[in-house]
C-alpha positions in Angstrom: 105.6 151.9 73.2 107.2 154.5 70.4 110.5 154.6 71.4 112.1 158.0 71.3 115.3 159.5 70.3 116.6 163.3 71.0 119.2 164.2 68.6 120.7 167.4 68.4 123.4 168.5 65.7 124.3 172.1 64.4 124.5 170.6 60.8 120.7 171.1 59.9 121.3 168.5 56.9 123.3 166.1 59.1 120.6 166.6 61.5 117.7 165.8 58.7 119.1 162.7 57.5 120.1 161.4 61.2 116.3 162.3 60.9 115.3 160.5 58.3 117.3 157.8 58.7 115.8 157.3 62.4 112.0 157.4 61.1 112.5 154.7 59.4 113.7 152.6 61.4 110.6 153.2 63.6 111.8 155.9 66.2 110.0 159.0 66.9 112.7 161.7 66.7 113.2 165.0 68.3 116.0 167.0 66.3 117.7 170.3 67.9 119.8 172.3 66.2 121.4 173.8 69.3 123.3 172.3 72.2 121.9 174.9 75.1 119.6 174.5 78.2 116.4 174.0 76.4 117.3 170.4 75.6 116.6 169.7 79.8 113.3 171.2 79.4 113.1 169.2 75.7 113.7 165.8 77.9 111.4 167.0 80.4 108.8 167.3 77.9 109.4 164.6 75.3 110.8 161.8 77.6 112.9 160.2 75.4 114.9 156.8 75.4 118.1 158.0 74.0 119.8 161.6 73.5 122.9 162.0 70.4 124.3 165.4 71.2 126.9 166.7 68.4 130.6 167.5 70.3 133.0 169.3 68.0 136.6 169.7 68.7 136.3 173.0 70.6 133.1 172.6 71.6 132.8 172.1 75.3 128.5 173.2 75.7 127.2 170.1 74.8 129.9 168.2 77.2 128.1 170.8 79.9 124.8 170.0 78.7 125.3 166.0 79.2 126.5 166.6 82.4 123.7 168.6 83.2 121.4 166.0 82.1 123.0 162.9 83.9 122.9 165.5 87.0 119.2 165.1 86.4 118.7 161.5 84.9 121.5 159.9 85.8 120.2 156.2 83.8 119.2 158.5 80.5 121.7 157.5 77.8 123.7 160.3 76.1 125.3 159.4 73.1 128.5 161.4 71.8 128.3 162.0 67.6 131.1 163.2 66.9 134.1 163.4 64.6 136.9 164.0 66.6 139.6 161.8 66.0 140.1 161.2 70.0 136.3 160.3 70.4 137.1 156.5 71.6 139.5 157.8 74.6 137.3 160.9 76.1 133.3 159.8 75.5 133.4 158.6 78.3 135.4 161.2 80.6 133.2 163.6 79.6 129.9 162.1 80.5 128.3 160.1 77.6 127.2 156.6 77.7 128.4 155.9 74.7 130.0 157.6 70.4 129.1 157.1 67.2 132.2 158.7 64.9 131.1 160.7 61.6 131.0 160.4 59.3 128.5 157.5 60.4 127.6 154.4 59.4 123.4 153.9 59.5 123.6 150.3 60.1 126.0 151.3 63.0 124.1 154.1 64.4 120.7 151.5 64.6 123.2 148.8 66.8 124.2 151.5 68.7 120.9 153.5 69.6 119.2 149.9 70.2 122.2 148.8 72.6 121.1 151.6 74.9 117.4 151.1 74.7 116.0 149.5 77.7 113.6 146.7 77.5 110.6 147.1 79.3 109.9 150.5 80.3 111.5 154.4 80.0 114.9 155.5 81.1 113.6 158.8 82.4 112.2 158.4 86.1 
């Protein structure tokens, strides 16, 4: 089974090579430029094994939106992209599973990703 990742970021060219960089390692990607309520309907439709939402400093809608979506797939992982520099102490207050800091590593993102992925079947019941 194609395992699928939902990444949103409001950088369209961080977004295109988190992209790229996720193709080829095999994933079937869904990017999103936005961080609004469409991304539930996005998961809804697309089923996907992981979500990277983009949180900037003063940015508190994606925070919403993963709290929104563990409201409604409480095992989905939500991963926090960021590049805050207090990433490590409030991922996890706010709702996400687990961070990758930008700028990124690729190798890093991959371990990452895959540490979230489940084994045998879908995270979204």
């Amino acid at each position: 089974m194609e395992e699928v990742i939902m990444v949103q970021d409001t950088d369209e060219s961080i977004l295109d090579v988190l992209k790229t960089a996720l193709e080829m390692e095999g994933f079937k990607v869904i990017p999103m430029l936005h961080c609004d309520d469409d991304i539930i309907d996005m998961i809804d439709k697309n089923r996907p094994h992981v979500v990277l939402l983009d949180i900037r400093l003063t940015n508190k809608d994606c925070v919403d939106i993963c709290q929104k979506i563990k409201a409604k797939y409480p095992h989905l992982p939500v991963i926090a992209l960021s590049c805050n520099v207090n990433i490590r102490e409030k991922y996890a207050k706010d709702g996400f599973d687990g961070y990758i800091e930008k700028p990124f590593d690729i190798d890093l993102l991959y371990k990452i990703i895959r540490s979230h992925l489940p084994h045998t079947s879908c995270n979204v019941d």
